[in-house]
C-alpha positions as CSV (number, residue, x, y, z in Angstrom):
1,X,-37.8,25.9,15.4
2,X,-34.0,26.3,15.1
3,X,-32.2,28.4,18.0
4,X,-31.6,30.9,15.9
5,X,-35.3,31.7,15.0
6,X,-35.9,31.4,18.7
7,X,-32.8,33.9,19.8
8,X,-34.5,36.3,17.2
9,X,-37.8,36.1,18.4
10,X,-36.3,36.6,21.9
11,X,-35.0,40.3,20.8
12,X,-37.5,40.7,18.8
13,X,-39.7,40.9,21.9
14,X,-36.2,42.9,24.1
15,X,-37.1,45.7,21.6
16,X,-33.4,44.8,19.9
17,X,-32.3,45.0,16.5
18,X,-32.0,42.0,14.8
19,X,-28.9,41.3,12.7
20,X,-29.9,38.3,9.9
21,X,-27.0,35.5,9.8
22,X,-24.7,36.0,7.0
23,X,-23.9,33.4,4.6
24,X,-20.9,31.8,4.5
25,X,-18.6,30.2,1.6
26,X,-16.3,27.4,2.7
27,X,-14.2,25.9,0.5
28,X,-11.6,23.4,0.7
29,X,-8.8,23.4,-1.6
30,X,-6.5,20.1,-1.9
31,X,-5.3,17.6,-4.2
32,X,-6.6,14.2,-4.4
33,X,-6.1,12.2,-1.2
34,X,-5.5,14.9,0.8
35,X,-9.0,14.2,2.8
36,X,-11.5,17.3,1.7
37,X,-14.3,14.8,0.9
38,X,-13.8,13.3,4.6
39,X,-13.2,16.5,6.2
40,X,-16.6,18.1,4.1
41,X,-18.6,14.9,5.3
42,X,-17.8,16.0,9.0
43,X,-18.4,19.8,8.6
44,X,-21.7,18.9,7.3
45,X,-22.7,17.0,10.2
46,X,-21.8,19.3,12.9
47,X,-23.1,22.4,11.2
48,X,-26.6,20.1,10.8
49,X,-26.7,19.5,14.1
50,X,-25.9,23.2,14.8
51,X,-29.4,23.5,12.8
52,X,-27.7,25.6,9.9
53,X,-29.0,25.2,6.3
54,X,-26.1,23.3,4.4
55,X,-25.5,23.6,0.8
56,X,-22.9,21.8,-1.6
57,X,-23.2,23.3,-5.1
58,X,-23.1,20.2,-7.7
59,X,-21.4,20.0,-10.9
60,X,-24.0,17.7,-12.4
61,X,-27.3,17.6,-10.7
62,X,-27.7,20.9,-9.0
63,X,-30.8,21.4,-6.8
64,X,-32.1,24.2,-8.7
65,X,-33.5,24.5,-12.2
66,X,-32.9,27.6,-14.0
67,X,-30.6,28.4,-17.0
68,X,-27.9,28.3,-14.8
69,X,-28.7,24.8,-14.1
70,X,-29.0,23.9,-17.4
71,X,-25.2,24.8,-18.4
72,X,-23.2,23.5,-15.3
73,X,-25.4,20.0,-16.4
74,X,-25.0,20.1,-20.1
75,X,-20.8,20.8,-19.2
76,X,-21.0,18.0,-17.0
77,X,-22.2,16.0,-19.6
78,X,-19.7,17.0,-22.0
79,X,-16.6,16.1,-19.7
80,X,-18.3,12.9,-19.3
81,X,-18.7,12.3,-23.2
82,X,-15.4,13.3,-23.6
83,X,-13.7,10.8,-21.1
84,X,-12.4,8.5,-23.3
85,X,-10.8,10.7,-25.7
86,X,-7.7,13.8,-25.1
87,X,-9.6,16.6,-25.5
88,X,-7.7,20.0,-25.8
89,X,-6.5,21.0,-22.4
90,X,-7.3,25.0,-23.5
91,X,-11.4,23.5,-24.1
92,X,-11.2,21.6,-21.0
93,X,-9.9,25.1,-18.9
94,X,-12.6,27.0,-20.5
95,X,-15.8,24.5,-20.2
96,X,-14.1,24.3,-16.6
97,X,-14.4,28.0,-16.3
98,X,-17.8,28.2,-17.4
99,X,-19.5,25.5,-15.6
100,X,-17.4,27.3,-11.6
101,X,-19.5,30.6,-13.0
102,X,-23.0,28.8,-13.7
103,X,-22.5,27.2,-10.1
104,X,-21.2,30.1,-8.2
105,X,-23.9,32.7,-10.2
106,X,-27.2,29.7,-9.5
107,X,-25.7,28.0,-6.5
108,X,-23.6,29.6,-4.4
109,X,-24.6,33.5,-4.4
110,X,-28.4,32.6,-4.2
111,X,-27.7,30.4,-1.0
112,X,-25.6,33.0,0.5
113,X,-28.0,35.5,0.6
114,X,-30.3,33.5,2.7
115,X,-27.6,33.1,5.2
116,X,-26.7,29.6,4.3
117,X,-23.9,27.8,4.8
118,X,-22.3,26.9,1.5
119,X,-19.6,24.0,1.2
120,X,-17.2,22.9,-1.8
121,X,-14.6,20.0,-1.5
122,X,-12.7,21.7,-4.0
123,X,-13.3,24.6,-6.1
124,X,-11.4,26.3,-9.2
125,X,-8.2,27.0,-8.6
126,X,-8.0,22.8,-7.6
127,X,-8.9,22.5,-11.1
128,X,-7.0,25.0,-12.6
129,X,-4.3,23.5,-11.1
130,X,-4.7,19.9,-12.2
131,X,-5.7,20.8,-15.6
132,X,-1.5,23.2,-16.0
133,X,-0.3,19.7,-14.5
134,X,-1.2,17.8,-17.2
135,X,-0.6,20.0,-19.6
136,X,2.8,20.7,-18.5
137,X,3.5,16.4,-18.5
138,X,2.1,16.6,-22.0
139,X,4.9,18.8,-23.2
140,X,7.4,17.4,-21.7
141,X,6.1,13.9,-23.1
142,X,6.5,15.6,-26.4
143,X,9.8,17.1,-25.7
144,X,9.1,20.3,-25.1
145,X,7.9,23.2,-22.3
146,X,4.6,24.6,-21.3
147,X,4.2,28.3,-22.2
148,X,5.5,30.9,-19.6
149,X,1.9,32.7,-20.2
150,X,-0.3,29.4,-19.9
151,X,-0.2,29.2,-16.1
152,X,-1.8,32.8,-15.6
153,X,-3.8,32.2,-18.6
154,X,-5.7,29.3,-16.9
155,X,-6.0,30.6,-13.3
156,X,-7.8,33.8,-14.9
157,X,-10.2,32.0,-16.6
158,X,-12.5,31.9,-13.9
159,X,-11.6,35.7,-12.7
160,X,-11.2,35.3,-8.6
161,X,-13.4,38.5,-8.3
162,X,-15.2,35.9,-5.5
163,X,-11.9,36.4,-3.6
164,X,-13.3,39.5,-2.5
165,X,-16.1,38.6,-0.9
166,X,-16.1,38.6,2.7
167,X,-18.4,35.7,3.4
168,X,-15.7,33.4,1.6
169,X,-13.3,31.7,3.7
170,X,-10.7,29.3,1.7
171,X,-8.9,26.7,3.1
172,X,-5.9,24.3,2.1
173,X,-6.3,20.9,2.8
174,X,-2.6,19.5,3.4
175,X,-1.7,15.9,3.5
176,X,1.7,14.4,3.4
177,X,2.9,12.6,0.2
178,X,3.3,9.5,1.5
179,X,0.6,9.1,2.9
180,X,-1.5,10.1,-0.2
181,X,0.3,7.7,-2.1
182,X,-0.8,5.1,0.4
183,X,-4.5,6.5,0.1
184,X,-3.9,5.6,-3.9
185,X,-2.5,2.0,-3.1
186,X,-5.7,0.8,-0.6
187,X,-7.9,2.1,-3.7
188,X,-9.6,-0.5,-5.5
189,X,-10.7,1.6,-8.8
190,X,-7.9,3.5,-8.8
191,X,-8.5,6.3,-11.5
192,X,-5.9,6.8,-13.9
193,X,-3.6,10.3,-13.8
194,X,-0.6,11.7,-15.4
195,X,2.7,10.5,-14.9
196,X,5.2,13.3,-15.5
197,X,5.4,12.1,-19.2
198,X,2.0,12.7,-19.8
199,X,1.0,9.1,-20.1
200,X,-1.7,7.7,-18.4
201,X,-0.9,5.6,-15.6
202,X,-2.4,3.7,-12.1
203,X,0.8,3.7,-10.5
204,X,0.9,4.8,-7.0
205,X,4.3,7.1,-7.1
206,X,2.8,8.5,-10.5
207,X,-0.1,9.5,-8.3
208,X,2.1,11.1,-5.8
209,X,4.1,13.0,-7.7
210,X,1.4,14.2,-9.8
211,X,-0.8,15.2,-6.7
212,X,2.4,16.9,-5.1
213,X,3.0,18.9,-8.3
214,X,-1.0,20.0,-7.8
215,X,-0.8,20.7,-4.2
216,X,2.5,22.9,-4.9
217,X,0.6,25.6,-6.9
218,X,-2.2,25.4,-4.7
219,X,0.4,25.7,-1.7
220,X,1.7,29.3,-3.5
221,X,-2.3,30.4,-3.9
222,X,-2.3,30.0,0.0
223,X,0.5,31.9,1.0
224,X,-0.6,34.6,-2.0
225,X,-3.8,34.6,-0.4
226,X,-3.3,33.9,3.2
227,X,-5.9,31.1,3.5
228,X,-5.5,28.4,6.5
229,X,-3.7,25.6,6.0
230,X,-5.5,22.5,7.4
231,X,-2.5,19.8,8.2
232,X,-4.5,16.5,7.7
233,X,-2.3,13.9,8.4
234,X,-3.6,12.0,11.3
235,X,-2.4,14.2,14.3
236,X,-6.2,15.4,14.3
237,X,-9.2,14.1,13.9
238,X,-11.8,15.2,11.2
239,X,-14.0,16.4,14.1
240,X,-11.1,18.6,15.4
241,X,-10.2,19.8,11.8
242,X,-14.1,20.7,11.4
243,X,-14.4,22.8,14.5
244,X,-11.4,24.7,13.6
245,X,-13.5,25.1,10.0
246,X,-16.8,26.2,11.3
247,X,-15.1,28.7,13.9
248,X,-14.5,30.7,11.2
249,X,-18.1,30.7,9.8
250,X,-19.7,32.1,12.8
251,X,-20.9,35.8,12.8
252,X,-18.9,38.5,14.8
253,X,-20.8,40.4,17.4
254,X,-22.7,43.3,15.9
């Protein structure tokens, strides 16, 4: 029985009122190699051994199976079709779009409301981001500019109405340039971004400059919205980070 079932039954029996836990959202927003997928790992672990229920929504094989399901894995197979070839960036934004509404709609809200603690090592305004990056080294590879309107177009595909909620607490994960680069260089499959051409390209300073451009926009959506910035770069263990994470999960007295 987990402590909170027994602190329940406790006032339960103290003739008090018994508040359910809320749900909580956490989601870390970052480039690559700025350490969410480490930093996740070791939320996870200590909110396991806290006894909470831990959920991480899945692009392509979510836990559930309802029609929800169906579309965030038939999207997920279309990206992966589609590897190979340049499909359109506005196709790519809107498949994007759809897939973050199947997960949040059959994922995330359901766990929520059973008091669960829900975790995403990036979310959509990561990939919003990413997706104007390219775009914009794509136009300038064939001389020209991105549309004024195309940033707001893409970062209201998926409307933020989430933003509102509460339970949802955003954080930006924020490593140093260098040492992403360096992250890059020590990987053996490196996978391939944009340089700022819009050619494709393993090289290490093509990888931080195209991660810095990324982490810039999602730098302005934190200061817009006022989420925590998470300096990861090596001051702080992953342990420390998560503590300061899961602080923020915890309910307020009633």
């Amino acid at each position: 029985m987990s402590t909170d079932s027994v602190a329940s039954q406790r006032a339960i029996k103290n003739g008090a009122q018994v508040r359910p836990t809320l749900g909580r959202f956490v989601i870390l927003e970052g480039a690559d190699g700025t350490g969410k997928t480490t930093l996740l790992r070791e939320i996870r672990r200590a909110a396991t051994a806290a006894e909470r229920e831990v959920v991480v929504p899945s692009r392509s094989r979510p836990a559930v199976d309802d029609v929800y399901a169906g579309l965030v894995k038939e999207i997920a197979r279309f990206y992966a079709d589609g590897d190979e070839q340049r499909l359109p960036n506005r196709l790519l934004l809107t498949a994007a779009a759809t897939q973050y509404q199947a997960m949040y709609h059959g994922q995330v809200l359901p766990a929520l409301d059973r008091g669960a603690l829900v975790l995403t090592d990036g979310w959509w305004n990561k990939t919003w981001s990413r997706l104007v990056v390219e775009q914009a080294a794509e136009c300038r590879g064939r001389g020209t500019t991105l549309d004024p309107g195309y940033h707001t177009w893409a970062s209201g595909l998926f409307a933020n109405e989430y933003l509102a909620d509460d339970r949802i607490r955003t954080f930006l994960v924020d490593t140093p340039r260098e040492l992403r680069r360096q992250w890059y260089s020590a990987k053996p499959d490196r996978e391939c971004v944009f340089d700022r051409f819009g050619r494709d390209s393993s090289d290490p300073e093509a990888f931080a400059w195209f991660t810095e451009e990324i982490q810039d926009l999602l730098r302005g959506m934190a200061a817009e919205h006022r989420w925590p910035v998470l300096v990861n770069d090596g001051s702080r263990p992953a342990a420390e980070l998560a503590v300061q994470v899961l602080d923020t999960t915890k309910d307020s007295a009633a």
